[in-house]
KOLZATOR-335471 format. One record per residue: residue in three letters; chain; x, y, z of N, C-alpha, C in turn. Coordinates in nm, 4 decimals, padded with zeros to 6 digits. Layout:
<nodes>
  resn  chain     neast    nnorth       nup    caeast   canorth      caup     ceast    cnorth       cup
   ALA      A         X         Y         Z         X         Y         Z         X         Y         Z
...
</nodes>
This chain:
<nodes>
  resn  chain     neast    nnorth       nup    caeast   canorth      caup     ceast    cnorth       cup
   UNK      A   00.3064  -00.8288   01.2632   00.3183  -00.8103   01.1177   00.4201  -00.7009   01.0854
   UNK      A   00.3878  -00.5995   01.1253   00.4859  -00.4620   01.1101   00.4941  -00.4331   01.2390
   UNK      A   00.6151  -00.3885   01.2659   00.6858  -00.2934   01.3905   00.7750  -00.2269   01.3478
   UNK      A   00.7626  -00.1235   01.4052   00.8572   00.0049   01.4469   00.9130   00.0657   01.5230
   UNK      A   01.0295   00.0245   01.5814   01.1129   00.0775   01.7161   01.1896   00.2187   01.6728
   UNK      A   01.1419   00.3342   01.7469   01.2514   00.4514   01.7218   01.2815   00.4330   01.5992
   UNK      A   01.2443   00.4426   01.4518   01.2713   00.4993   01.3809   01.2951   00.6249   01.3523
   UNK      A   01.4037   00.6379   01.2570   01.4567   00.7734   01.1972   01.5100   00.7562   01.0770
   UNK      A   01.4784   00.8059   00.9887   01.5441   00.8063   00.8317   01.6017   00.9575   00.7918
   UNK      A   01.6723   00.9448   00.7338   01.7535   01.1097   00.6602   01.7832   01.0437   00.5231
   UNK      A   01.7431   01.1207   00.4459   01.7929   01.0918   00.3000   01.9055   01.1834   00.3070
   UNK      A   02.0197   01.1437   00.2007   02.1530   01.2106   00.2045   02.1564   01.3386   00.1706
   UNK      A   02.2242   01.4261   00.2895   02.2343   01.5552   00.2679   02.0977   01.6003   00.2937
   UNK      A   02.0102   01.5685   00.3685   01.8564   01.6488   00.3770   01.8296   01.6517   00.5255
   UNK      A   01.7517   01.6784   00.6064   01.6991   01.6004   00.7118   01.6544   01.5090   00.7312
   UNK      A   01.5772   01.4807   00.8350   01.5124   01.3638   00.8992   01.3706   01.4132   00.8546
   UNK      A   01.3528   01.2933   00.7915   01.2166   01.2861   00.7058   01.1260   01.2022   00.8337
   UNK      A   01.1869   01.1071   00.9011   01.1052   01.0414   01.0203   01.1936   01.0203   01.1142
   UNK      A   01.1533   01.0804   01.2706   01.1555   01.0545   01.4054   01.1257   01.0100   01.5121
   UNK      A   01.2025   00.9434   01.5251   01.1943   00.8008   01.6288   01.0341   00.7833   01.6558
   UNK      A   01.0058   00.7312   01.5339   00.8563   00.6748   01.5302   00.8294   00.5474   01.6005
   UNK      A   00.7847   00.5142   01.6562   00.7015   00.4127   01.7034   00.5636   00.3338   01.6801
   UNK      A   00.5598   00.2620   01.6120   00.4001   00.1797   01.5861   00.4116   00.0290   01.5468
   UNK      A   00.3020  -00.0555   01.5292   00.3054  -00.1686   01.5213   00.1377  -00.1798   01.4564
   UNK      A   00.2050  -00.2856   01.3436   00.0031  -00.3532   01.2764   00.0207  -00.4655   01.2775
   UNK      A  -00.0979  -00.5074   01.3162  -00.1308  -00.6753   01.3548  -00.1848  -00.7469   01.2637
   UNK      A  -00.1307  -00.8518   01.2009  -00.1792  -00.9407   01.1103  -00.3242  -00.9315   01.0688
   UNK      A  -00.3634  -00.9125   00.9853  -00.5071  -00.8868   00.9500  -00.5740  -00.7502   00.9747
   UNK      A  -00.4724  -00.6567   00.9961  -00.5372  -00.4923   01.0327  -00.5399  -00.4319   00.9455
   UNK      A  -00.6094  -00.3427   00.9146  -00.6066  -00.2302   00.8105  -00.5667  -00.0881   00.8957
   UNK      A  -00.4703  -00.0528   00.8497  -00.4509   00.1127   00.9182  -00.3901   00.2230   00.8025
   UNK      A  -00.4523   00.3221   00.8559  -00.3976   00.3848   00.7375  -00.3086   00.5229   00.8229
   UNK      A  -00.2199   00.5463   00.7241  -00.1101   00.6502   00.7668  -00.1462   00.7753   00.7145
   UNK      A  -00.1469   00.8812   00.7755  -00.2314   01.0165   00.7780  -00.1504   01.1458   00.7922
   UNK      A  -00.1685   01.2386   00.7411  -00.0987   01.3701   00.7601  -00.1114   01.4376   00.5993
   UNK      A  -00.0081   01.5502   00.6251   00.0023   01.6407   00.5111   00.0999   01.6107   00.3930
   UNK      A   00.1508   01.6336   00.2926   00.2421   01.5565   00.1954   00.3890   01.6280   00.2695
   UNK      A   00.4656   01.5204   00.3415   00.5840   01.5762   00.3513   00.5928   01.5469   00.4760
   UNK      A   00.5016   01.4454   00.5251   00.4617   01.4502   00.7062   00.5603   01.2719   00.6938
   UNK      A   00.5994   01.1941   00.6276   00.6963   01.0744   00.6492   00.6022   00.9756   00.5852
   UNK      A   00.4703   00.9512   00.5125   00.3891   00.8770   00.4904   00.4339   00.7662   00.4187
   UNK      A   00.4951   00.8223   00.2879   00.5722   00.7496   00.1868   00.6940   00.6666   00.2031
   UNK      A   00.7606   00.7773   00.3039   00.9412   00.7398   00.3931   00.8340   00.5577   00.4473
   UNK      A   00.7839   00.6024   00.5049   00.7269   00.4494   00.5694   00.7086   00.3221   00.5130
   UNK      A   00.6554   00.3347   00.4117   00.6185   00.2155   00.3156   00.7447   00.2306   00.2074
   UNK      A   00.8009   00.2972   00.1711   00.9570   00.2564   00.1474   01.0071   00.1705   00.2433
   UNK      A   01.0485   00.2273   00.4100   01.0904   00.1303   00.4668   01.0042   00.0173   00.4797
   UNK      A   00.8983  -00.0403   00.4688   00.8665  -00.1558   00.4765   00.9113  -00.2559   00.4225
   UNK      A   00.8936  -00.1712   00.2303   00.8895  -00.2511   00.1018   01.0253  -00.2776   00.1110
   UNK      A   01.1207  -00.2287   00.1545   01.2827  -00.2129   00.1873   01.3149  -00.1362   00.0826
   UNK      A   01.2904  -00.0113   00.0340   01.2914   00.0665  -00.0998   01.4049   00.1274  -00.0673
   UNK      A   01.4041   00.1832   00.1051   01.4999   00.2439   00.1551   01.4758   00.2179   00.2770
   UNK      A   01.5920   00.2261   00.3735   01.6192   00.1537   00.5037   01.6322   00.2778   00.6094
   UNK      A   01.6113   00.1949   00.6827   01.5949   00.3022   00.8348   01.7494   00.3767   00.8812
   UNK      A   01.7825   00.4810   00.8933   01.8749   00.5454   00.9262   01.9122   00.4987   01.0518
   UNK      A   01.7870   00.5073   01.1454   01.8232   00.4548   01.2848   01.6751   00.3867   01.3670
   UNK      A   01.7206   00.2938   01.4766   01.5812   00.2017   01.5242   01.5912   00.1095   01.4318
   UNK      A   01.4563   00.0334   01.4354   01.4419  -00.0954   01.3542   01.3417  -00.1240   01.3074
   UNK      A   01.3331  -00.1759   01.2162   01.1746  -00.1620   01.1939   01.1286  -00.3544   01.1169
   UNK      A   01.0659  -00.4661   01.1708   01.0356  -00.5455   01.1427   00.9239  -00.5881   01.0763
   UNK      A   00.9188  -00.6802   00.9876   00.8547  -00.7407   00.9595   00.7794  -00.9079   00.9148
   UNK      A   00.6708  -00.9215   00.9406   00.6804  -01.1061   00.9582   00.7905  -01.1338   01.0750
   UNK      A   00.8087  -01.0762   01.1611   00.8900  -01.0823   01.2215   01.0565  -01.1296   01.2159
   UNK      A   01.0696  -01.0769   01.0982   01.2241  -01.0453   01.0510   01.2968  -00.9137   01.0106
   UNK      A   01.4030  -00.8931   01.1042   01.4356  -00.7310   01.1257   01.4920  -00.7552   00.9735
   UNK      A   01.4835  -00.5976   00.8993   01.5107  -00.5636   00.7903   01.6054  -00.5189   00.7563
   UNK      A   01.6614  -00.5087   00.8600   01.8066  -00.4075   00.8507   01.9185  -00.5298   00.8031
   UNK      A   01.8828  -00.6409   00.8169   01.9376  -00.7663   00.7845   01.9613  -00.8758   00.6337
   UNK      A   01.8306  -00.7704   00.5653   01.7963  -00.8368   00.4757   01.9185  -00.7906   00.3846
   UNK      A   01.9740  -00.8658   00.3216   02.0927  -00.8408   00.1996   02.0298  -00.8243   00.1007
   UNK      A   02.1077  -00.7085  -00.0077   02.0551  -00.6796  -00.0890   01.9975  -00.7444  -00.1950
   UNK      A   02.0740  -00.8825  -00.2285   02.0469  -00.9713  -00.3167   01.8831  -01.0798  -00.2415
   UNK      A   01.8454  -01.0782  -00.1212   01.7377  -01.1307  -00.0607   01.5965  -01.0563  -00.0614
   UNK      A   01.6308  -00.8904  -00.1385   01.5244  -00.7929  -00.1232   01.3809  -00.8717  -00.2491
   UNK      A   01.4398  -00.8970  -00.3520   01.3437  -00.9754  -00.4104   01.2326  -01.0609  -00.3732
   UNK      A   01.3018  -01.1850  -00.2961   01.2348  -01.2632  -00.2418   01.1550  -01.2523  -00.1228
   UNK      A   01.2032  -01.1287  -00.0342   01.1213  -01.0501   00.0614   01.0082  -00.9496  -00.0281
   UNK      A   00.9898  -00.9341  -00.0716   00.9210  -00.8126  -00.1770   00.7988  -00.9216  -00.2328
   UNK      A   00.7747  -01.0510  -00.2533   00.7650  -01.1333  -00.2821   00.5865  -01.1432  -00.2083
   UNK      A   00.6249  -01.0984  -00.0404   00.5054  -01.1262   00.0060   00.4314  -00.9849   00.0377
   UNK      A   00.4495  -00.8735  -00.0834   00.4261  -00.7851  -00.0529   00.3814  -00.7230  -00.1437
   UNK      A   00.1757  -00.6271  -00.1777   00.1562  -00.5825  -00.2595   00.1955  -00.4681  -00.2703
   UNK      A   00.2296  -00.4126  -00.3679   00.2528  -00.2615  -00.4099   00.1256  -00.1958  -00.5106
   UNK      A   00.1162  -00.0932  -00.4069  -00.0224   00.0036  -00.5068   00.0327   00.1354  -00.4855
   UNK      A   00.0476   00.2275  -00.6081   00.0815   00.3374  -00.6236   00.0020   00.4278  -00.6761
   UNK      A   00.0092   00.5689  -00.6410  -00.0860   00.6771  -00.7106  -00.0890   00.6842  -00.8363
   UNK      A   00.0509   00.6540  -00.9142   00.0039   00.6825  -01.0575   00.0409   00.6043  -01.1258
   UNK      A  -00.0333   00.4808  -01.0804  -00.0948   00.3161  -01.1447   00.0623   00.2681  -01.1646
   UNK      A   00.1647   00.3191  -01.2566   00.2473   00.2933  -01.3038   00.2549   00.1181  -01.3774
   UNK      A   00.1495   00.1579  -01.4681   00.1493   00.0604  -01.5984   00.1729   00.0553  -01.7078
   UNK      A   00.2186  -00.0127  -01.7437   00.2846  -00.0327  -01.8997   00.1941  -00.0022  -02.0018
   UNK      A   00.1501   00.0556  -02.0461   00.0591   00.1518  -02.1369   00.0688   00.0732  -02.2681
   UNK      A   00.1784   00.0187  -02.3192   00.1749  -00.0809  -02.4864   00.1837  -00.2270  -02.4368
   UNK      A   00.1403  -00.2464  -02.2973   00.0919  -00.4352  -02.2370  -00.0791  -00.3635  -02.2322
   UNK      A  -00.1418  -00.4956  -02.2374  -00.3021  -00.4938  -02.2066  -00.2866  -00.5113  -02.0648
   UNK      A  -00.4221  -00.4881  -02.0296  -00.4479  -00.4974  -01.8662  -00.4057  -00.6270  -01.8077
   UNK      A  -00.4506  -00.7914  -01.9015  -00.3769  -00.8951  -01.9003  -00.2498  -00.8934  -01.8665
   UNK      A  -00.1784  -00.8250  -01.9311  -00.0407  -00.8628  -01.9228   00.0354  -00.7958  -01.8230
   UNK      A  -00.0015  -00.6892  -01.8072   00.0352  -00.5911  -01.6800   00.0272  -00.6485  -01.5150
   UNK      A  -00.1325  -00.7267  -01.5285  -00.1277  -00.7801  -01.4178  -00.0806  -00.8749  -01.4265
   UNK      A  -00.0290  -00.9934  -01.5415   00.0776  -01.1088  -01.5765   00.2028  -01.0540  -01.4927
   UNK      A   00.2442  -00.9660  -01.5004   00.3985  -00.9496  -01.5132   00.4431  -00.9749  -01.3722
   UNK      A   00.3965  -00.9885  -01.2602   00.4234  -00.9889  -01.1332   00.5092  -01.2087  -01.1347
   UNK      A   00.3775  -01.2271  -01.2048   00.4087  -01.3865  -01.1585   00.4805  -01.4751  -01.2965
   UNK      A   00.5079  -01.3811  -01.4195   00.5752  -01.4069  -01.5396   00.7332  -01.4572  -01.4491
   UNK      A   00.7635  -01.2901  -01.4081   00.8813  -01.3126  -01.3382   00.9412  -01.4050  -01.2409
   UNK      A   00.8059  -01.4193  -01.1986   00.8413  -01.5655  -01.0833   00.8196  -01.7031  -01.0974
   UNK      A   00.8256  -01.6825  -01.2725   00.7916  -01.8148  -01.3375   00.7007  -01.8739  -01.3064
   UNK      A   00.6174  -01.8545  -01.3408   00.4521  -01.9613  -01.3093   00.4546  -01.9746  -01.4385
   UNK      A   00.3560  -02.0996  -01.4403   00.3217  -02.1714  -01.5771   00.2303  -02.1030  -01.6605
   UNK      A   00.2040  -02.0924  -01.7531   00.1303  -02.0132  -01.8395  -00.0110  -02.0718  -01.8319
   UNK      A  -00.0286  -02.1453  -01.7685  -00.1913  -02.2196  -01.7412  -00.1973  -02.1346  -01.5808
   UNK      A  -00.0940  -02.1619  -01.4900  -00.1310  -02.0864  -01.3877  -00.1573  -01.9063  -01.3448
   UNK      A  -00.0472  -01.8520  -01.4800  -00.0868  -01.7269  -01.4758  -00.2163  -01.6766  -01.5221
   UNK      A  -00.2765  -01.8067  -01.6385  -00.3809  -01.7210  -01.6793  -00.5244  -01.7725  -01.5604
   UNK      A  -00.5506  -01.8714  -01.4714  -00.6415  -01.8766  -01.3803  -00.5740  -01.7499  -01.2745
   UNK      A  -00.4644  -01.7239  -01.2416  -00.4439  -01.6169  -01.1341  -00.4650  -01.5095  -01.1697
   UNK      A  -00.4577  -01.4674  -01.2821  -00.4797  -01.3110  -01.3337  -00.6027  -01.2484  -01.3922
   UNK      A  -00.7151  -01.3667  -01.4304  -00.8576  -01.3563  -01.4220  -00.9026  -01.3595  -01.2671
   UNK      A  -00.8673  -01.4430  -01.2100  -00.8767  -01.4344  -01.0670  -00.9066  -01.3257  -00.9875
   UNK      A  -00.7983  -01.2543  -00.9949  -00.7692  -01.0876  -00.9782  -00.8052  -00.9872  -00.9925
   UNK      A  -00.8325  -01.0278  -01.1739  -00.9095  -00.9310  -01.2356  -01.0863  -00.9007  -01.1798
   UNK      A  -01.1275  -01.0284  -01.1615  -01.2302  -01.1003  -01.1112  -01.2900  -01.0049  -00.9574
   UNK      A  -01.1907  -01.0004  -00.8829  -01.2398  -00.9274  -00.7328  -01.1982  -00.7768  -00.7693
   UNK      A  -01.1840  -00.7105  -00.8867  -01.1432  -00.5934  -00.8786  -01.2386  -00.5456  -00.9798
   UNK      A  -01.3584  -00.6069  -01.0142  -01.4316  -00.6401  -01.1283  -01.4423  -00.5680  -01.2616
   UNK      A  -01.3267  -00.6035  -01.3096  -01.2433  -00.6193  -01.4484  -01.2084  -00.6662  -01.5246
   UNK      A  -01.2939  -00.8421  -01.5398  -01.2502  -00.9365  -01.5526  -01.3085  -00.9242  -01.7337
   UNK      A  -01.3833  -00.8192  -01.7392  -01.4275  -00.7997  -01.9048  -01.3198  -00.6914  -01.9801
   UNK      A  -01.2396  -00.6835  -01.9328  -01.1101  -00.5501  -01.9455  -00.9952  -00.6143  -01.9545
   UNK      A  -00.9713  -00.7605  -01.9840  -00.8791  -00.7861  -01.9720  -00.7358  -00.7857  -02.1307
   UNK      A  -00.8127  -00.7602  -02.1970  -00.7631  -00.7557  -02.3564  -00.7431  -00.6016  -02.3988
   UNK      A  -00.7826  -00.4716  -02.3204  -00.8389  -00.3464  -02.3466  -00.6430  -00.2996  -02.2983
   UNK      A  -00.5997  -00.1697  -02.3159  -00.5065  -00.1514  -02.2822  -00.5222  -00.0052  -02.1597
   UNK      A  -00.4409   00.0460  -02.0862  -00.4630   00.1168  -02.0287  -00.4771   00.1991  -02.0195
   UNK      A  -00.4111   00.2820  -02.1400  -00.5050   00.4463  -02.1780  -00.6235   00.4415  -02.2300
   UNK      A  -00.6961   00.3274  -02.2423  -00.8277   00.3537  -02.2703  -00.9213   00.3193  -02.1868
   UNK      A  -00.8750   00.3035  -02.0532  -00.9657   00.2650  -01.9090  -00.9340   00.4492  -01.8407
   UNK      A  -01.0510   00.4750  -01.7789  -01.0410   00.5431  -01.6678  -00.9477   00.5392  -01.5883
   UNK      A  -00.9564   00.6794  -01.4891  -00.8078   00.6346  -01.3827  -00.8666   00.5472  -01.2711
   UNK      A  -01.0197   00.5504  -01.2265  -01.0317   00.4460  -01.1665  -00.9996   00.3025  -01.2077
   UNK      A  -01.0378   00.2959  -01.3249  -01.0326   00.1373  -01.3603  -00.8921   00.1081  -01.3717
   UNK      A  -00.7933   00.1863  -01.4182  -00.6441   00.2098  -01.4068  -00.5878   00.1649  -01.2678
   UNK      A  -00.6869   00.2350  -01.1412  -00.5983   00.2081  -01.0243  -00.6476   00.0415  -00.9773
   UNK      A  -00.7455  -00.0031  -01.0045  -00.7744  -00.0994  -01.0088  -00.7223  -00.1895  -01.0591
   UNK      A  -00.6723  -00.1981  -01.1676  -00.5819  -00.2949  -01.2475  -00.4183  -00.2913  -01.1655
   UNK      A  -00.4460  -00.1897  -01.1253  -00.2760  -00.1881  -01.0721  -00.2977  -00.2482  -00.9296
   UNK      A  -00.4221  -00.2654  -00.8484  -00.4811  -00.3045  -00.7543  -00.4680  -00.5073  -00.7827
   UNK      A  -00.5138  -00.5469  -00.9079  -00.5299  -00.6728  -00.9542  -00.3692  -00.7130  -00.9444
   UNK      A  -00.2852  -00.6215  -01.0049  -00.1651  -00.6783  -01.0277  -00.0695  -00.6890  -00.8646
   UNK      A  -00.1200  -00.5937  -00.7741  -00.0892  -00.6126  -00.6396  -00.1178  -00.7432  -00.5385
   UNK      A  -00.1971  -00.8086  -00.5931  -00.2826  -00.9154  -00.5243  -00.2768  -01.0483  -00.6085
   UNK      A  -00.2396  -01.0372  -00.7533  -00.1972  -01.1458  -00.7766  -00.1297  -01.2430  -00.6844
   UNK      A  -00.0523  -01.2458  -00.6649   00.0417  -01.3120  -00.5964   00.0067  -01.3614  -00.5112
   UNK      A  -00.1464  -01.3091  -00.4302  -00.1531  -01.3267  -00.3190  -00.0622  -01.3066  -00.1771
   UNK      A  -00.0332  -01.1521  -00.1917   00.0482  -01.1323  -00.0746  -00.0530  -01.1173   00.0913
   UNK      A   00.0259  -01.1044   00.1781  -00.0341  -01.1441   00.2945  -00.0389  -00.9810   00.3579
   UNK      A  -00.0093  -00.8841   00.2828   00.0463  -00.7388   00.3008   00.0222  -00.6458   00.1620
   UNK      A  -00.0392  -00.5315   00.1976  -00.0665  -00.4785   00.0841  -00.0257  -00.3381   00.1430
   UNK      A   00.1067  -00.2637   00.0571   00.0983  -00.1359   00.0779   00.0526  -00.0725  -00.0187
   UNK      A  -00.0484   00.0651   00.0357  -00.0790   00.1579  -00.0842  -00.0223   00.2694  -00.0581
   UNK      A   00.0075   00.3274  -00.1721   00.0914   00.4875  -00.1184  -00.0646   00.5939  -00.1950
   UNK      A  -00.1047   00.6740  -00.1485  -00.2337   00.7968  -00.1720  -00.2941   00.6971  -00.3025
   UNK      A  -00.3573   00.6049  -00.3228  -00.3954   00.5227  -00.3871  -00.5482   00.5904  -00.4766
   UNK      A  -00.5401   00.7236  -00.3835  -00.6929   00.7707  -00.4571  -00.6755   00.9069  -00.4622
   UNK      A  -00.4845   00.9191  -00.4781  -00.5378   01.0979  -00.5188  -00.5389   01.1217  -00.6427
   UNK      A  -00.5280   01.0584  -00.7420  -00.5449   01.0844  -00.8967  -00.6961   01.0829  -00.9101
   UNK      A  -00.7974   01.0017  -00.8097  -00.9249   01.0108  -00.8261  -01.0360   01.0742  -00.7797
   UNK      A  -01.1457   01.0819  -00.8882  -01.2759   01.1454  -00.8273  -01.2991   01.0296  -00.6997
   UNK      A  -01.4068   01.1528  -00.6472  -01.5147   01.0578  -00.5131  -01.5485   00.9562  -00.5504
   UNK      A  -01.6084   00.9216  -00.6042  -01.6609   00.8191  -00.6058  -01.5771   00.7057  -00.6393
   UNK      A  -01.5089   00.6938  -00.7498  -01.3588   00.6346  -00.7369  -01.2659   00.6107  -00.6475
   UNK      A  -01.2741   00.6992  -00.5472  -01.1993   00.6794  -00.4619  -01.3035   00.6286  -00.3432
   UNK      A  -01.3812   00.6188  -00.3134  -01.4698   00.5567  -00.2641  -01.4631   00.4042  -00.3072
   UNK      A  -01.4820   00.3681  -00.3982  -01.4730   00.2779  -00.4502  -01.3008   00.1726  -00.4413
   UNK      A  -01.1968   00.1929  -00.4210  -01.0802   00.1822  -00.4026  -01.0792   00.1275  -00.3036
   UNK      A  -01.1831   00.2259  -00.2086  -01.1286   00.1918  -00.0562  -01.1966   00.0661   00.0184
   UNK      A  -01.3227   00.0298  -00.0892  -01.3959  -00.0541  -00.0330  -01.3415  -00.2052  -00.0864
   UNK      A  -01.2438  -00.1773  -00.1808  -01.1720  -00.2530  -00.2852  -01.0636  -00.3569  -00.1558
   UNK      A  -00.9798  -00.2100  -00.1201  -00.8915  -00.2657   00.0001  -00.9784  -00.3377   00.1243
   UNK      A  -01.0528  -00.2814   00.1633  -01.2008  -00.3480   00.2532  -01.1967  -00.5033   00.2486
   UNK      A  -01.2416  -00.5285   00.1279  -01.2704  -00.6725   00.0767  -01.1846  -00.7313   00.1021
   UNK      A  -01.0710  -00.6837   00.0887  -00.9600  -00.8403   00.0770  -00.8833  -00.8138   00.2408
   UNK      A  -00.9587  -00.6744   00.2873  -00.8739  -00.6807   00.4264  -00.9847  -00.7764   00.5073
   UNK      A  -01.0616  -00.7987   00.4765  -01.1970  -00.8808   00.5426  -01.1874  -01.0274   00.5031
   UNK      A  -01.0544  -01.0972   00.3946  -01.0412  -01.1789   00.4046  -00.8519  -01.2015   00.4759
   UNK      A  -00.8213  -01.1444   00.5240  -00.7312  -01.1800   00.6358  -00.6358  -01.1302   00.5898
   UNK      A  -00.5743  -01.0014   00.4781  -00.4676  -00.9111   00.4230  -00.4608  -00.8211   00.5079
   UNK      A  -00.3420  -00.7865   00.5052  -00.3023  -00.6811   00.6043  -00.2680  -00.5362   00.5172
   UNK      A  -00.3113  -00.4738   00.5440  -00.3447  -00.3217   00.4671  -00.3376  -00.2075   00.5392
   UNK      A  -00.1463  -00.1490   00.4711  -00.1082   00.0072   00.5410  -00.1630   00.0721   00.4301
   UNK      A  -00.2169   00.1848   00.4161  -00.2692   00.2527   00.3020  -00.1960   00.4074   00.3789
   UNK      A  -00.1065   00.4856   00.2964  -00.0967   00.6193   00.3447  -00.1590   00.7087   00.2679
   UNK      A  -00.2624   00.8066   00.3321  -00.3499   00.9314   00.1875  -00.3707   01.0149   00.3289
   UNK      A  -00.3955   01.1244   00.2443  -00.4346   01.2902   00.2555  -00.5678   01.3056   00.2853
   UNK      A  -00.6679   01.2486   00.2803  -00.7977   01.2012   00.2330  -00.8725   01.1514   00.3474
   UNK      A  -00.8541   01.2818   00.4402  -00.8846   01.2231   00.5754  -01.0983   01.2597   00.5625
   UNK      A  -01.0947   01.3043   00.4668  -01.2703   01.3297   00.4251  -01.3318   01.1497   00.4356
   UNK      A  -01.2139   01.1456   00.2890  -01.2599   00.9940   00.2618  -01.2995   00.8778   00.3814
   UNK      A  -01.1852   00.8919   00.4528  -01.1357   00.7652   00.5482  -01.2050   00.7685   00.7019
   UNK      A  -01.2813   00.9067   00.7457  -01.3271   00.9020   00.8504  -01.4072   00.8516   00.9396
   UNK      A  -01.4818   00.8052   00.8320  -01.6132   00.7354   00.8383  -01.5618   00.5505   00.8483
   UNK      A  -01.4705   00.5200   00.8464  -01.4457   00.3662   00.7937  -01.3701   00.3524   00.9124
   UNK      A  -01.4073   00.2150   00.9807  -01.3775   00.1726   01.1239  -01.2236   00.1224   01.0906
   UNK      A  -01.1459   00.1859   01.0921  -00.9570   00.1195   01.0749  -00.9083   00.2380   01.1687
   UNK      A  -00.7988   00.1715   01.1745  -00.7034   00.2985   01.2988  -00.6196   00.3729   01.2134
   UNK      A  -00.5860   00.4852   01.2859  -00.5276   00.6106   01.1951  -00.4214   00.6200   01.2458
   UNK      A  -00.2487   00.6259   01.2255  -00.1379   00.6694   01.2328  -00.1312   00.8166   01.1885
   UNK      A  -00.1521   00.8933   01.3091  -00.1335   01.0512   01.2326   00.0032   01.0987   01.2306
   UNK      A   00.0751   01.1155   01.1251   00.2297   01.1761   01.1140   00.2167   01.3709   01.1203
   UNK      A   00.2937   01.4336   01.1399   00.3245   01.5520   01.1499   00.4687   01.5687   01.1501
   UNK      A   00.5299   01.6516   01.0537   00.6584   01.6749   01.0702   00.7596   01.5815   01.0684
   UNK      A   00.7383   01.4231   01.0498   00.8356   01.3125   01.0527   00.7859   01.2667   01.1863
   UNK      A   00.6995   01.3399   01.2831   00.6815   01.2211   01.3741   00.5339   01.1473   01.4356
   UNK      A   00.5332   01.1033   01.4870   00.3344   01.0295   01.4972   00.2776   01.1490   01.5919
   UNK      A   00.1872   01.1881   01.5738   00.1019   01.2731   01.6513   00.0134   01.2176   01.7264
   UNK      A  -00.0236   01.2448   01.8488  -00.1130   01.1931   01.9177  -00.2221   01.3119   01.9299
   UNK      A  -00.2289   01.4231   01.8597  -00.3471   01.4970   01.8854  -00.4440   01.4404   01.7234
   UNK      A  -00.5875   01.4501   01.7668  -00.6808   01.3886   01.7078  -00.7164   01.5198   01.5824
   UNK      A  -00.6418   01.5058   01.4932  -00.6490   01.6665   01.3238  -00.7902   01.7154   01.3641
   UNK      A  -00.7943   01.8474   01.3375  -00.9808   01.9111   01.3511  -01.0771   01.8337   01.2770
   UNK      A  -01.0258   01.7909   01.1619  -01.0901   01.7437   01.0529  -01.1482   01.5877   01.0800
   UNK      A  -01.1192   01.5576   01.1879  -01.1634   01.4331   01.1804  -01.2129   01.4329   01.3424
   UNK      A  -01.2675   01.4700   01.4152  -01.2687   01.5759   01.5349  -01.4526   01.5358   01.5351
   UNK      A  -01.4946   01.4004   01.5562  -01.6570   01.3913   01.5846  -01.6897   01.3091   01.6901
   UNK      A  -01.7705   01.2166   01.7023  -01.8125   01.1816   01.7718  -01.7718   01.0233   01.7978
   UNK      A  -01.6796   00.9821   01.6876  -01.6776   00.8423   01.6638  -01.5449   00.8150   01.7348
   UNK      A  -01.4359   00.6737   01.7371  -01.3795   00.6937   01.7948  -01.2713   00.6419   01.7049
   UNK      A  -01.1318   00.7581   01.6899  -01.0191   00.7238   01.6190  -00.9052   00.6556   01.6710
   UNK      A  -00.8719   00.5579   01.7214  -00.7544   00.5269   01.7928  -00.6408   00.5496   01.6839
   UNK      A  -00.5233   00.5557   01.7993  -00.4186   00.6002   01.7044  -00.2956   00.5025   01.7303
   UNK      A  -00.1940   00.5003   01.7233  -00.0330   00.4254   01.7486  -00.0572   00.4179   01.9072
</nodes>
């Protein structure tokens, strides 16, 4: 599903944000990417989404190297891929309807098919009574959720989240994670990168620990019990 040969990225004029990283997730895995803010978490799922490209190494996906993809093809690659972000980034004067519409508006679906896919959605993220309400008047949970519905519309086969639960309380964010759970238990593949190593310790997925731009193989104190964390 995802691979990573020796990666390295430098944004212009800065350093190397990631070093010759190495990892790979297998169709139907959930893993989540781990460290401190500034440790390459984000650099990663950019390069996936192709937001921004690998400086050096390669990094594949569906088993098509990316470094290949032309710019005008990034669309249609992007296509099989959810996006979930920390700060929902929704259209605040669209209703929750239409917000999660807008993914498959663009890709022209029929207006009979958007509206069974976007109750659909709404439906496993259970929101399906929120759909007329607009988004400053939902919670930030129910907020990340809707932006969760509009990720999965489409039915992608890949779901990246970038800290998907640091705008939220516990329990909210609890709730998020069991969100990603569900649909990784029906055969989605789910990189999630967060800080939130409290949250995530307890939940049987493998951990990519970053440090400094590169994967760590020592096991953080904080997560340091009895259970067992495999890593890259």
């Amino acid at each position: 599903m995802i691979q990573f040969h020796d990666v390295s990225h430098r944004y212009e004029g800065g350093h190397d944000v990631l070093s010759h990283v190495s990892f790979s997730v297998k169709q139907g895995e959930m893993v989540f990417l781990t460290g401190a803010s500034g440790a390459g978490k984000s650099t990663i799922l950019r390069l996936v989404a192709l937001i921004a490209r690998a400086t050096r190494g390669q990094v594949h996906v569906h088993g098509q190297t990316l470094a290949s993809v032309k710019p005008r093809h990034i669309p249609a690659y992007r296509q099989r891929l959810g996006l979930v972000f920390q700060d929902f980034n929704l259209l605040n004067d669209r209703t929750v309807f239409d917000n999660v519409a807008l993914p498959l508006i663009i890709r022209g679906h029929s207006h009979r098919d958007v509206g069974r896919q976007v109750r659909a959605a709404l439906d496993q993220v259970d929101l399906l009574n929120k759909e007329k309400v607009y988004p400053l008047t939902l919670s930030g949970g129910e907020q990340q959720r809707v932006g969760i519905a509009r990720a999965v519309v489409t039915k992608p086969d890949l779901i990246l989240a970038d800290e998907p639960t640091g705008n939220l309380d516990p329990e909210m964010a609890h709730e998020v994670m069991r969100i990603f759970e569900r649909f990784n238990q029906v055969g989605v593949s789910v990189l999630v990168a967060t800080h939130a190593i409290d949250l995530i310790k307890a939940m049987p997925h493998r951990m990519i620990h970053l440090e400094h731009g590169r994967i760590s193989m020592k096991v953080p104190l904080s997560v340091r019990h009895a259970g067992d964390f495999p890593y890259a």
